[in-house]
C-alpha positions as CSV (number, residue, x, y, z in Angstrom):
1,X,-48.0,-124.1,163.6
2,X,-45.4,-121.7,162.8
3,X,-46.7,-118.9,165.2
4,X,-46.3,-121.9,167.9
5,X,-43.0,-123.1,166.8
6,X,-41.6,-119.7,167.7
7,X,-43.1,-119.2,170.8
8,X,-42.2,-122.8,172.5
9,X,-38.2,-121.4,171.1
10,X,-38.4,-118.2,172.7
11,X,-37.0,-118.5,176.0
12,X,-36.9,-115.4,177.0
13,X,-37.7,-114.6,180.6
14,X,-41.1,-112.3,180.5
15,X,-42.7,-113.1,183.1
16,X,-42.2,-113.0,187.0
17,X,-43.2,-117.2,186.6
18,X,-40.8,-117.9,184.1
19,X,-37.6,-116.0,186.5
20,X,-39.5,-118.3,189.4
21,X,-39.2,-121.4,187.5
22,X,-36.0,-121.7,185.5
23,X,-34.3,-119.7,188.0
24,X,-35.6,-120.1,191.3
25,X,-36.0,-116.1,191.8
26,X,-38.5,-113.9,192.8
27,X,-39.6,-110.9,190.7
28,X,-39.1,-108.0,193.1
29,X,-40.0,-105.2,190.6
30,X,-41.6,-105.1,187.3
31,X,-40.3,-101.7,185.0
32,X,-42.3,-100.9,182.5
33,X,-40.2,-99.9,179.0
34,X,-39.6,-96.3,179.9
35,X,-40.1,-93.4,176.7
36,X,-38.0,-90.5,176.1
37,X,-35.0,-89.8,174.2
38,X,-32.2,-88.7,176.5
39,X,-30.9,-90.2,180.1
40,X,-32.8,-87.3,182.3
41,X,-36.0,-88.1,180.4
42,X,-35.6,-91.7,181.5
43,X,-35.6,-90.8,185.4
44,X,-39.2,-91.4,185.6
45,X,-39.8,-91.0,189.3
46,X,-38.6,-87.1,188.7
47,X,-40.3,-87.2,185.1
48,X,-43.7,-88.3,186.4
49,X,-43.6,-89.6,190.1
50,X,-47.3,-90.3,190.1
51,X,-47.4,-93.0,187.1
52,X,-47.4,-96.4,187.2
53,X,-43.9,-97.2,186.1
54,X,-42.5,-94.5,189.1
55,X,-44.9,-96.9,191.5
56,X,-43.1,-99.4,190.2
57,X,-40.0,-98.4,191.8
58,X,-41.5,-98.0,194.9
59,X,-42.7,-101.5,194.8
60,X,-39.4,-102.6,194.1
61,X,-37.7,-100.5,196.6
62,X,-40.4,-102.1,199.6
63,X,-40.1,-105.6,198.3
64,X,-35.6,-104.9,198.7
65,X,-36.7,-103.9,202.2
66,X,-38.7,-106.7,202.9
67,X,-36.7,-108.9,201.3
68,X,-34.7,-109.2,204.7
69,X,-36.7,-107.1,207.3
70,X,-34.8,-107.7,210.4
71,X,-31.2,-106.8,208.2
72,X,-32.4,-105.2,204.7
73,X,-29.4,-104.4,202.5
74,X,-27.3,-101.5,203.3
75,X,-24.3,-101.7,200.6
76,X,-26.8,-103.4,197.1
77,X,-25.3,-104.2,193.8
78,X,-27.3,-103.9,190.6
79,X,-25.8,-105.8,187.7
80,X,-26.8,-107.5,184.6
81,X,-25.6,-110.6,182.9
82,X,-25.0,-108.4,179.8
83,X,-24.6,-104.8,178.7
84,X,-28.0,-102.8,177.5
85,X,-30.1,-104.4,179.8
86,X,-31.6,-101.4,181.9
87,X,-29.5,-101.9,185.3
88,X,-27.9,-98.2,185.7
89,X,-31.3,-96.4,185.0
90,X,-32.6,-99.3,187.1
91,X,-30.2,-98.0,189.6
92,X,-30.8,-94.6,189.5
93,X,-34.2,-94.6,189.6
94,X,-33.7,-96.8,192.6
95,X,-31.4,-94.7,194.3
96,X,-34.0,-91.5,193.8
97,X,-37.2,-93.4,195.4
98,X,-35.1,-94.7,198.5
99,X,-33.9,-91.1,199.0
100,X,-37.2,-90.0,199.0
101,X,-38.4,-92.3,201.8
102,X,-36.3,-90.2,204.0
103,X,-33.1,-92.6,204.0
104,X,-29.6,-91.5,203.1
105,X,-28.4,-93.0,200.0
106,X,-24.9,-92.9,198.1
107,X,-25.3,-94.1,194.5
108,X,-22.0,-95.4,193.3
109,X,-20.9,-95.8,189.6
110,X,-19.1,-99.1,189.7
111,X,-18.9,-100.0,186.1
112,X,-15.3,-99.1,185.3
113,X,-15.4,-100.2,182.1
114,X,-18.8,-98.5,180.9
115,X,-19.8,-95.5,183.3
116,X,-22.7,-94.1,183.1
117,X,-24.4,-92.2,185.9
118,X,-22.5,-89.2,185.0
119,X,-24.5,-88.5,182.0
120,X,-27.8,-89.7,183.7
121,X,-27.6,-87.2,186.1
122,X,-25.3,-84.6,184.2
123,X,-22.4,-84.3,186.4
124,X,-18.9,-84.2,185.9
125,X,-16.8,-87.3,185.9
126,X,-13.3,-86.0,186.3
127,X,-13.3,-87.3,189.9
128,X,-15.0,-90.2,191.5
129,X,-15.1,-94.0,192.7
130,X,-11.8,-95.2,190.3
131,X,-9.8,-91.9,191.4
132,X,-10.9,-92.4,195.3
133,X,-10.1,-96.3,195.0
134,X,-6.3,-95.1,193.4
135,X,-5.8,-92.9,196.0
136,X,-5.9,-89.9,194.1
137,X,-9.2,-88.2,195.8
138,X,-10.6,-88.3,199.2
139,X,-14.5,-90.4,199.6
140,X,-16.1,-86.7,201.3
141,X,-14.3,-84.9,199.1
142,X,-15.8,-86.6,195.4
143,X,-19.4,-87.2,196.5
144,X,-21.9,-84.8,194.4
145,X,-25.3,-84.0,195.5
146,X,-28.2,-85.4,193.6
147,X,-31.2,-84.0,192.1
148,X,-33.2,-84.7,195.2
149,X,-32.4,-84.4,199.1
150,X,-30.9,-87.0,200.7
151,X,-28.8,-89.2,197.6
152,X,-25.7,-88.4,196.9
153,X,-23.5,-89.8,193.7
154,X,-20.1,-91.3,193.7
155,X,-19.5,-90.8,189.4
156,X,-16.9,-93.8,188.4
157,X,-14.3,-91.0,187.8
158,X,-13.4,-92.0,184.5
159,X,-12.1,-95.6,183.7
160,X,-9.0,-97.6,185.6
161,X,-6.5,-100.0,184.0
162,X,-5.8,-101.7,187.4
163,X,-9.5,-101.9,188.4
164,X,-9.6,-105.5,188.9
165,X,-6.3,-105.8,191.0
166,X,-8.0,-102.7,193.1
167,X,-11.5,-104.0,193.5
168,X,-9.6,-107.4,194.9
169,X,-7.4,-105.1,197.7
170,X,-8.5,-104.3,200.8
171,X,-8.8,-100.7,199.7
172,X,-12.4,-101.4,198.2
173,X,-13.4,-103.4,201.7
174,X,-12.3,-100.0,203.8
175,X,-14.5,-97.4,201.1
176,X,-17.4,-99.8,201.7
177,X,-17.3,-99.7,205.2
178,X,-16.4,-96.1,205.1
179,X,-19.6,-95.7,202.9
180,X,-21.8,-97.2,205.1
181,X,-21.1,-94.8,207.8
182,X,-22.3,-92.2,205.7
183,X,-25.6,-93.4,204.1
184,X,-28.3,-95.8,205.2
185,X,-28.6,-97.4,201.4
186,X,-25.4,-97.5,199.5
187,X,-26.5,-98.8,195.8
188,X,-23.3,-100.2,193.4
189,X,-24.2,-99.7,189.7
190,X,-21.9,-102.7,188.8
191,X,-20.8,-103.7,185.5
192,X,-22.7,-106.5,183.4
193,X,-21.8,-109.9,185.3
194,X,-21.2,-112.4,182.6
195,X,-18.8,-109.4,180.6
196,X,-16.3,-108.9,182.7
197,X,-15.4,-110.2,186.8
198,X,-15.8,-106.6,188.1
199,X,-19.6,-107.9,189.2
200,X,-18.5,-111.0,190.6
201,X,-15.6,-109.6,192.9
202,X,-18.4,-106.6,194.0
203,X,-20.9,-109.0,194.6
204,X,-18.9,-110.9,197.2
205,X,-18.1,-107.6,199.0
206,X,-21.7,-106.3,199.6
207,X,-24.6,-107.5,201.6
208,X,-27.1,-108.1,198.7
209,X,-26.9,-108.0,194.8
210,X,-30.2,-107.4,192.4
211,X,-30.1,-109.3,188.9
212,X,-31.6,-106.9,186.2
213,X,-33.3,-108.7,183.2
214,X,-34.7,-107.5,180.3
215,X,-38.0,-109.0,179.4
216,X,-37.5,-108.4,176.0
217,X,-34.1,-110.5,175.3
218,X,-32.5,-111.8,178.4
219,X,-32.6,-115.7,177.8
220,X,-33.0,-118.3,180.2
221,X,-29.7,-119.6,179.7
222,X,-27.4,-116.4,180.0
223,X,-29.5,-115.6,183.3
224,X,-28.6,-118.7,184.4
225,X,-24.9,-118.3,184.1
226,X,-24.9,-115.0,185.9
227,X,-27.0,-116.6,188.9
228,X,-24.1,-119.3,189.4
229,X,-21.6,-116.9,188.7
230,X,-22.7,-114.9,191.2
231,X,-23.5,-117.5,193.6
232,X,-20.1,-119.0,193.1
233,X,-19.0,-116.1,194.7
234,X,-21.0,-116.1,197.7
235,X,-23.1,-113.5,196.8
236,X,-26.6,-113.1,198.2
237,X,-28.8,-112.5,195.6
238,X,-32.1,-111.2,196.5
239,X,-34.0,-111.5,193.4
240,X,-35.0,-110.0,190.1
241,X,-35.8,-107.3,188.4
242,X,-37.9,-107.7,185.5
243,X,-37.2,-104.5,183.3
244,X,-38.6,-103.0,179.7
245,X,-41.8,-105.0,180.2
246,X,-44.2,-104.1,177.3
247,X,-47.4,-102.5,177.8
248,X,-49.1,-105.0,176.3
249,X,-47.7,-107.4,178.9
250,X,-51.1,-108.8,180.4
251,X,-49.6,-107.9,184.1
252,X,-48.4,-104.9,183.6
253,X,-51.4,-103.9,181.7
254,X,-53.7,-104.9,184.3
255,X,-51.3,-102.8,186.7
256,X,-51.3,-99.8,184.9
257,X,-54.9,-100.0,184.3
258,X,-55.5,-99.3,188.0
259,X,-53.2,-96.4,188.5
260,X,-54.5,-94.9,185.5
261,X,-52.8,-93.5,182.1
262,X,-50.5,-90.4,182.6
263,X,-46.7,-91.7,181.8
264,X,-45.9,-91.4,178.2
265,X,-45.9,-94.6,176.0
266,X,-42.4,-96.2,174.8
């Protein structure tokens, strides 16, 4: 009785029916939890591009493409509703499987507040996205080259106390336009959306935004909130990814059954 208590209280969204029905989303991608113990170990379509969790990136990047096929995304925010959810490894992992489909792709470290992608990909920080939106760098000029032909990465260029008055100007509007003459998929790794209004101003700038939830904590409530945050806005959200599933998840496992066993465990 207990065992059943707990489960009708956990309300938890693990499972690409439970996003459908309390949120009206579909899954686009299901992420498997991902092993290893620092941020290049957790780039799994580098790591091991033939296992079933780097399939499921390329999943997720047909189903963004399909999501719209006569005007798929060009500029695509990836947010959370909180922080230590999964969405910048979701993004760079992203980022790395559309560059290796032969498109030209700028992955941008948006999270002023929390930047990452600098140590995911090891690359220096002293320049990038808060420095160009200051005016204190040129766009050309603060784009590094990533591990693999055809992505790029804008690092956030360390943190900016006027970030929210900037992201508002028209300066952010011109880099995004200027961006999209340079790269076929430009991917924001945004901050979480219900932490801060960063998300919410970024998601009304760009064509599309993907809401990254972790199936082991993200509850039904909080992802709630961020969709009608972010549809307040007028964003278009495309859908959900579903991210650190467990392997004992009865879809992934039937999943990564088929493609066989060669990505290390969690």
């Amino acid at each position: 009785g207990a065992a059943l208590a707990l489960e009708y209280l956990d309300d938890t969204l693990q499972t690409a029916e439970h996003v459908l029905h309390s949120l009206d989303l579909s899954t686009l991608g299901s992420i498997a939890n991902i092993g290893g113990q620092d941020y290049p170990d957790k780039l799994i379509v580098l790591r091991s591009p033939r296992s079933p969790t780097a399939e499921s990136y390329r999943m997720l990047r047909t189903n963004l493409h399909l999501s719209d096929a006569d005007s798929p995304p060009c500029t695509l925010l990836v947010t959370s509703s909180m922080p230590t959810e999964g969405k910048s490894l979701t993004a760079a992992n992203l980022a790395i499987v559309t560059a290796q489909a032969n498109r030209r792709v700028i992955l941008i470290d948006a999270d002023l507040r929390r930047p990452t992608q600098h140590r995911i990909f090891g690359v220096d920080n002293q320049v990038g996205f808060a420095t160009v939106l200051a005016g204190n760098a040129e766009l050309a000029g603060a784009l590094i080259a990533g591990p693999t032909d055809n992505l790029r990465i804008l690092p956030s260029g360390g943190t900016l106390e006027t970030r929210v008055e900037l992201l508002v100007s028209e300066k952010t509007a011109h880099i995004i336009q200027a961006l999209k003459q340079m790269a076929d998929v430009v991917i924001f790794d945004g901050p979480p959306t219900l932490a801060v209004t960063d998300a919410a101003i970024l998601a009304s700038k760009v064509d599309s935004t993907l809401l990254v939830i972790d199936a082991s904590k993200t509850r039904r409530a909080v992802a709630l909130r961020s969709k009608k945050t972010l549809e307040a806005v007028g964003a278009r959200l495309v859908g959900v990814v579903l991210n650190r599933l467990s392997r004992s998840d009865k879809g992934y496992y039937a999943y990564h059954q088929y493609y066989g066993e060669d990505t290390p465990s969690s």
